[in-house]
C-alpha positions in Angstrom: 110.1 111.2 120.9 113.2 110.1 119.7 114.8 110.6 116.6 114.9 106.1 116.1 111.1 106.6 117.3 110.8 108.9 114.4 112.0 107.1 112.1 110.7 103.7 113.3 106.9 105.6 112.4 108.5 106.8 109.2 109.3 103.4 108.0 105.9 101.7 109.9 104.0 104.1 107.4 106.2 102.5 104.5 105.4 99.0 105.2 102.8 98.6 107.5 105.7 96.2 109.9 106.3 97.0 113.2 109.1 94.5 113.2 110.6 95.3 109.9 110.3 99.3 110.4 112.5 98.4 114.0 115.3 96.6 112.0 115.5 99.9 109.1 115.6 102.5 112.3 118.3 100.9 113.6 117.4 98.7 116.0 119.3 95.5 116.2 118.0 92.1 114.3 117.2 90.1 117.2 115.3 92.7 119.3 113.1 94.2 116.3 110.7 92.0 116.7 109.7 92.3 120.4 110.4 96.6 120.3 108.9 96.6 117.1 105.7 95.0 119.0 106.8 97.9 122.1 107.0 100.3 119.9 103.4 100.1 119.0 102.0 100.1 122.1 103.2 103.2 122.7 100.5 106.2 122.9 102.6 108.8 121.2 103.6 106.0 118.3 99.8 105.4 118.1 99.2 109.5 118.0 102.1 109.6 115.0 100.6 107.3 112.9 97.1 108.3 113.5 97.7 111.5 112.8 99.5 111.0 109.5 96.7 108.5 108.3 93.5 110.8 109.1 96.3 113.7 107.7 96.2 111.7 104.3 92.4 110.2 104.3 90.0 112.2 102.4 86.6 113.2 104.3 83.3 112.8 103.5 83.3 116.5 102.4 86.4 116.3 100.1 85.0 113.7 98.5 81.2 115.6 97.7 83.3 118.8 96.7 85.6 116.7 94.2 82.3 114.9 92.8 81.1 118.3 92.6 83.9 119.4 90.5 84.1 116.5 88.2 80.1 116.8 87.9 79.9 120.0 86.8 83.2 119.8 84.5 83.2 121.3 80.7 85.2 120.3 77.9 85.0 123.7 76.6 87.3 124.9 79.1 90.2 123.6 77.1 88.9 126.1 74.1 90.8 129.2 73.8 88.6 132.4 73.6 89.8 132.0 69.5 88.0 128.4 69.1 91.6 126.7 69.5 92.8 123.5 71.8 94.9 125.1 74.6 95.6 122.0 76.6 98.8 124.2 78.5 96.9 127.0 79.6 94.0 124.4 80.5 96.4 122.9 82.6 98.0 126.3 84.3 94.1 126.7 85.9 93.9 123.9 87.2 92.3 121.8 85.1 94.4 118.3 84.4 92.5 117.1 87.2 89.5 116.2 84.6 91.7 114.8 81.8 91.7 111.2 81.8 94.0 110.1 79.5 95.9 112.1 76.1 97.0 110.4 73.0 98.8 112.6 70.3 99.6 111.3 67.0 101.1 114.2 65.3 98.5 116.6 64.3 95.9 114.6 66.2 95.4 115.0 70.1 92.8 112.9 71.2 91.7 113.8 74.9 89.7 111.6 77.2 88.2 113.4 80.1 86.8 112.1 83.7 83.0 111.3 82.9 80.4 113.6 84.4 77.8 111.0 84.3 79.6 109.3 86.8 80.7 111.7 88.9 76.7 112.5 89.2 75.8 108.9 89.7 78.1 108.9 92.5 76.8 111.9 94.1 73.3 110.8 94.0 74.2 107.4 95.5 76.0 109.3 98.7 73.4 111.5 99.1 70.9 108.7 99.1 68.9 109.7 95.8 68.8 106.4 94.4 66.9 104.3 97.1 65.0 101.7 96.4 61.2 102.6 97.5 58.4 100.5 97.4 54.7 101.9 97.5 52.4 100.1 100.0 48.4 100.4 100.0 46.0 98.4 101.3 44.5 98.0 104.2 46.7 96.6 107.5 44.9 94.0 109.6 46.3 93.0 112.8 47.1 89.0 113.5 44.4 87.7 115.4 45.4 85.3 118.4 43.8 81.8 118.8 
């Protein structure tokens, strides 16, 4: 692949234009559009770009494992072992991932973290707890024909 090619798939995944990606590689203005539409024919253009976009697309299994995470989430990790708010050292082990949103007013930190609730909601709706069942009983009689 050439180093334009390159860069035509660099921009492509900036802006989602085949003709506008061929103008900012460096092809000229009046042929973007038509090698622009070349360009993306091309199997190892395709290959690029596919590979970036399944490269940056969470899986199934990402997702369960982050709704895992979130689900099973304490607060009380952000308590020091001497009943104090240690929001840096919370955040050196990994755990800014659950903090929604912070708000200090001097003394006063105010912390909003991810919800749990819905991090388990979520979970149960992918793993297909929540479906709607309905209870039949009776007795089944089969259409008579005339």
């Amino acid at each position: 692949m050439t180093g334009r090619e390159q860069r035509f798939i660099e921009h492509y995944l900036t802006c989602w234009n085949a003709s506008e990606s061929a103008r900012r590689a460096g092809y000229s203005e009046r042929s973007a559009r038509e090698l622009g539409r070349r360009l993306m024919k091309r199997p190892s253009v395709q290959a690029a770009i596919n590979a970036h976009i399944a490269e940056q697309t969470a899986r199934a299994d990402e997702v369960l494992i982050r709704l895992s995470e979130q689900a099973r989430f304490d607060a009380g990790e952000f308590i020091s072992d001497d009943g104090k708010l240690d929001i840096e050292g919370a955040y050196r082990r990994g755990l800014g991932k659950f903090v929604k949103h912070i708000k200090r007013r001097g003394d006063i930190v105010e912390i909003e973290f991810i919800s749990t609730q819905r991090a388990l909601y979520l979970l149960g709706k992918m793993l297909g707890l929540f479906t709607n069942r309905a209870k039949l009983s009776g007795v089944s009689r089969a259409r008579e024909k005339y």
